[in-house]
C-alpha positions, 0 to 999 in steps of 0.5 A: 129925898123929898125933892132935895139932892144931896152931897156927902164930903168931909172936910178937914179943918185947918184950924181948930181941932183940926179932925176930919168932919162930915159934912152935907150939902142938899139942893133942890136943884141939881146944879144947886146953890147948896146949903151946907151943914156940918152933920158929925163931929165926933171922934168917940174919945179916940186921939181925935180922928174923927168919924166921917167919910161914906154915905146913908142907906136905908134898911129893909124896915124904912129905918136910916143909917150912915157907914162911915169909917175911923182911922185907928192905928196900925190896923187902919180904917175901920168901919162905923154905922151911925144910925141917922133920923131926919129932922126938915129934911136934913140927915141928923147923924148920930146920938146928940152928935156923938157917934154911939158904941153901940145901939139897938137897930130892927134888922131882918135875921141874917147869918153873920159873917165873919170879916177875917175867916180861917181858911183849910184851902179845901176849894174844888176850883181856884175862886178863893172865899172873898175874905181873901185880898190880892196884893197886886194884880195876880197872875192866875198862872201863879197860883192855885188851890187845886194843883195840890188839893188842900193846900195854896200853892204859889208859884214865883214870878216876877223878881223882887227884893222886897215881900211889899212889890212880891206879886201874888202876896194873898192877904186877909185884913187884920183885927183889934183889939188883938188877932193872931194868924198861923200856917202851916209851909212846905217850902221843900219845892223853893229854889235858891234865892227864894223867899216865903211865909207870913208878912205883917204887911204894910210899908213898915212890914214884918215877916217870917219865913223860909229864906233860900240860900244860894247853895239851896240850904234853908234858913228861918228868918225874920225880916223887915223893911230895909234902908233902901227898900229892900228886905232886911234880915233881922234874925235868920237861922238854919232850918232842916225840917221838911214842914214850918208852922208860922205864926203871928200875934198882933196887938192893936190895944190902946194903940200898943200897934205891935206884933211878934214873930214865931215858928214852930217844927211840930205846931206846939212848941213855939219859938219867938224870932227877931224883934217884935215890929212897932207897926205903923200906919201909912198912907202907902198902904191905905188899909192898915197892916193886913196878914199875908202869904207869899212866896217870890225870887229873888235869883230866879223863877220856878219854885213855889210854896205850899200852905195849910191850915191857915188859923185866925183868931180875934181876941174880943 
């Protein structure tokens, strides 16, 4: 840009208020020396977790903007574009040096899409909507939407103890101030020892769904992050119906950072189970609490889940 290099870092003081910051640095060599400059030090009035980290891009009409993000809480990570001017040469962040709530920026018209979508799995091949999020690497063979049309099939694999190592765990992020997610499970096809439904997924997880016995008879159960690691049931009860709808509500507010837990054998009448999670965010899991799916053994391989009907929805 104008004959200048420039490096974007944030740095994190040791003193001080002690907020992540970002910084600039331009040449007009490559290998420098640089000049330094502190372009944002802001946190918009949330519990001093500064605005920082990410880079510039320049839109369509020459205009500048910065995409940054902000921890806040159990929902993690969230993104803020900061518009940018420039002033001899150097990228000047923000309003004043505060990052705006909002403002007005001449974009082209586009269709706006959504972060977090529902998802009937009505797919005529097995490429989900990019809105969806492996856990882990997924085994292809483990997984489909077109073995049952209209629904997600997961198959177990790999043994666990613990929905947080279950592999194949289908995943869409998470949204305050308020969201809440719903499913509908046949778990007539698990076999003893299996586990399935919805997780609250982080290190510090939450998670309702259908436990297995070794007898082959099924429980409805709430569970957390045990002691040792593994999955520790917090409530559980007898479950005879065929189908379970499963349902989560979290609520990110004023950093409240808590979720609860419900079932339901017809999707009307709801039944809250276990206790509402105090979430926590980690750096175990570096995007915030995410909304999962899964189905995994913990005796052995080869049954699998169904789910229908997965509904989101994001209070404003």
């Amino acid at each position: 840009m104008n004959g200048y290099y420039y490096l974007f870092f944030i740095e994190w003081p040791s003193n001080g208020n002690r907020r992540r910051r970002q910084m600039v640095y331009r040449s007009a060599e490559l290998l420098g020396p640089y000049e330094r400059r502190i372009v944002l030090d802001d946190d918009m009035g949330y519990q001093n977790n500064g605005v920082a980290q990410g880079g510039i891009v320049d839109s369509v009409t020459g205009d500048w903007f910065a995409v940054l993000f902000q921890d806040h809480g159990s929902v993690g990570r969230i993104p803020c574009v900061v518009p940018v001017h420039w002033e001899d040469d150097w990228p000047v962040f923000g309003v004043d040096g505060k990052v705006p709530q909002q403002f007005a920026a001449a974009l082209p018209a586009e269709e706006v899409k959504p972060l977090v979508i529902s998802d009937g799995f009505e797919y005529d091949r097995n490429r989900l909507a990019l809105n969806w999020q492996w856990n882990h690497v997924p085994d292809p063979d483990l997984w489909s939407v077109t073995e049952r049309p209209g629904r997600l099939r997961l198959r177990t694999g790999a043994l666990s103890q613990s929905v947080e190592y279950a592999r194949n765990t289908l995943t869409q992020r998470t949204e305050g101030p308020a969201c809440s997610a719903s499913v509908l499970l046949d778990p007539s096809r698990l076999a003893p020892g299996d586990r399935s439904g919805m997780v609250a997924l982080q290190h510090h997880f939450g998670a309702v769904g259908i436990w297995v016995d070794d007898s082959g008879a099924r429980f409805v159960a709430m569970s957390v992050t045990g002691e040792e690691g593994q999955e520790t049931a917090i409530e559980r009860m007898p479950y005879e119906h065929s189908l379970i709808h499963l349902k989560m509500e979290f609520d990110f507010a004023k950093s409240i950072d808590i979720v609860n837990f419900f079932y339901s054998a017809d999707g009307q009448n709801w039944h809250a189970i276990g206790n509402p999670l105090q979430m926590k965010y980690t750096l175990d899991h570096f995007m915030g609490y995410r909304i999962g799916l899964y189905c995994y053994a913990t005796r052995k391989n080869g049954g699998y889940a169904d789910f229908d009907d997965f509904c989101y929805n994001k209070t404003v």
